[in-house]
C-alpha positions, -999 to +999 in steps of 0.1 A: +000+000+000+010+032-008+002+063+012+006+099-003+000+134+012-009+167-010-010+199+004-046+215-006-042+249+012-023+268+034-020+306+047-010+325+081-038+310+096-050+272+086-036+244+066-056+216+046-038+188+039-049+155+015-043+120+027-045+094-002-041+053+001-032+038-031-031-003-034+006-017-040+007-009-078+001+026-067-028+032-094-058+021-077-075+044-050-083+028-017-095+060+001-089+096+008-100+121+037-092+156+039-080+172+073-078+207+087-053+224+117-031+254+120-003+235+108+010+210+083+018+182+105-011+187+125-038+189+095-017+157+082-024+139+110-057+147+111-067+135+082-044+103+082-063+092+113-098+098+093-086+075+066-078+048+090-108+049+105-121+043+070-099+020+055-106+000+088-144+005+087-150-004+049-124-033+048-132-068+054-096-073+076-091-096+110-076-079+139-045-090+130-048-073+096-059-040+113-031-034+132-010-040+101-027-019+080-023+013+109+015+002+115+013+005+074-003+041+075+014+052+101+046+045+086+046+052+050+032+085+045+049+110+017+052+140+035+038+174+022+065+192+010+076+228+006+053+237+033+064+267+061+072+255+095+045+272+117+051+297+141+023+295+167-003+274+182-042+285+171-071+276+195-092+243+189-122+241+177-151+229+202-181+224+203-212+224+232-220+190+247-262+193+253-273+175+277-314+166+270-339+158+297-351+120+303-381+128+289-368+147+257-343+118+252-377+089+246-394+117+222-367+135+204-340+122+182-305+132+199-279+156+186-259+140+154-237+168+159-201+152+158-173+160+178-149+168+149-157+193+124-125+191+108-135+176+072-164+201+072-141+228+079-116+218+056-144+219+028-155+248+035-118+263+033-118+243-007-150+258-015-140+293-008-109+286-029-126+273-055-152+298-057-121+326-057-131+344-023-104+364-005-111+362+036-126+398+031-151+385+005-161+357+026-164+376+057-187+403+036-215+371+024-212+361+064-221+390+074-248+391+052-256+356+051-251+343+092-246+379+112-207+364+114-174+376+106-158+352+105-166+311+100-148+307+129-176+323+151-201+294+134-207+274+172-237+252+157-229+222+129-261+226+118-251+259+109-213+250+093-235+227+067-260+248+060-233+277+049-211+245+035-238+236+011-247+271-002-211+272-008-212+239-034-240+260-051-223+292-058-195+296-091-164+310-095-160+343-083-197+346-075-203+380-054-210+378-018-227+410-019-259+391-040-250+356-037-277+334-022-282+330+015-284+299+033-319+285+046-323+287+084-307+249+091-310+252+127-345+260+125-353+233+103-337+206+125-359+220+157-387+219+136-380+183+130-375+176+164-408+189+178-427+170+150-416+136+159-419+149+191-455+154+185-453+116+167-444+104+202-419+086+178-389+068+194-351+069+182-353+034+160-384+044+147-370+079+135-339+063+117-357+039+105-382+062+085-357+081+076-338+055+065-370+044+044-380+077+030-355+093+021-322+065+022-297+086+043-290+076+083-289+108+098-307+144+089-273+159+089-266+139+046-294+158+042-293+186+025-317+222+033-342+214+005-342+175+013-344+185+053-375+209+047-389+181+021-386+155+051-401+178+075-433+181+052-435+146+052-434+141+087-458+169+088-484+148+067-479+118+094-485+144+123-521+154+105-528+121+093-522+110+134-539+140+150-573+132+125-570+098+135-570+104+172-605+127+167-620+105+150 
């Protein structure tokens, strides 16, 4: 197996680095995963560890064969090169652990929020580039689009897709002075969660229909349109249930 790393981005404040596993002929792709962190060799990492959890996840290996494959990863990575040592430490990224009520916990679906936003964040910082923004230009359609100045005030995931998919929308140098703004995503995932409240609808019986009506696992592959599209549809089930129970 060959492992290769490409340097995707880097400025004075963030570096996105590329992790690529190759089979042994060094043609065919096994995987890739991006990752995000003030430095090269942090960002690298990142993103190397992302790959082994998928290379582990979607390969049929033994135990035996796992540990192999990460001695593997670990040890045959290209480093990025021509890439400036960094000078200083920037703060992590966090997010807010929620903790819900007993009673919420039976009637709501919990928070799919993950822990690591890097890949988003690191797509996000592709987008931007693709799309031709300076930081100036960017901070300008926050401002407009989120009340931000910055992505780095964004606090809610629900929020970092919603601007992450208006941002796959837009072409190149598209002006954030009258580009498109992002649907509400926050709202939209409350909204969901007080209908299937209303459903009385447990956690396996959420994923399950969501599963069957519209073939993702979680609301977050959704995207705005599809969310609001599955919240109508869960709205029909809440008037077909509420008729019911009158009748």
């Amino acid at each position: 197996m060959r492992i290769q790393s490409d340097l995707c981005h880097i400025d004075q404040s963030r570096c996105v680095v590329k992790v690529s596993a190759f089979e042994n002929d060094g043609e065919n792709l096994i995987g890739s995963a991006l990752g995000e962190a003030n430095g090269a060799e942090d960002a690298e990492s990142r993103a190397l560890k992302r790959l082994m959890e998928r290379v582990s996840t979607e390969s049929s290996l033994n135990t035996s064969d796992k540990e192999n494959q990460a001695h593997i990863l670990s040890k045959q990575i290209d480093k990025p090169k021509h890439i400036a040592e960094e000078s200083k430490k920037g703060a992590s990224f966090k997010t807010k652990e929620v903790i819900p009520s007993s009673s919420a916990i039976h009637n709501q679906i919990p928070s799919e929020d993950p822990e690591d936003w890097t890949e988003e964040l690191a797509q996000v910082e592709l987008e931007i580039k693709r799309i031709g923004w300076s930081r100036i230009d960017e901070s300008k359609y926050l401002d407009r689009a989120m009340g931000y100045s910055s992505r780095q005030l964004i606090t809610q995931y629900s929020e970092l897709i919603s601007y992450l998919n208006q941002l796959k929308k837009f072409v190149k140098d598209e002006s954030p002075e009258s580009a498109d703004i992002p649907l509400k995503r926050g709202d939209l995932i409350t909204e969901s969660n007080s209908i299937l409240k209303e459903l009385n609808w447990d956690i396996a019986k959420s994923r399950a229909y969501l599963l069957e009506s519209m073939k993702v696992k979680s609301r977050q592959d959704l995207s705005d349109e599809k969310l609001m599209q599955f919240n109508n549809i869960l709205l029909e089930k809440l008037k077909l249930k509420l008729n019911k129970d009158l009748s």
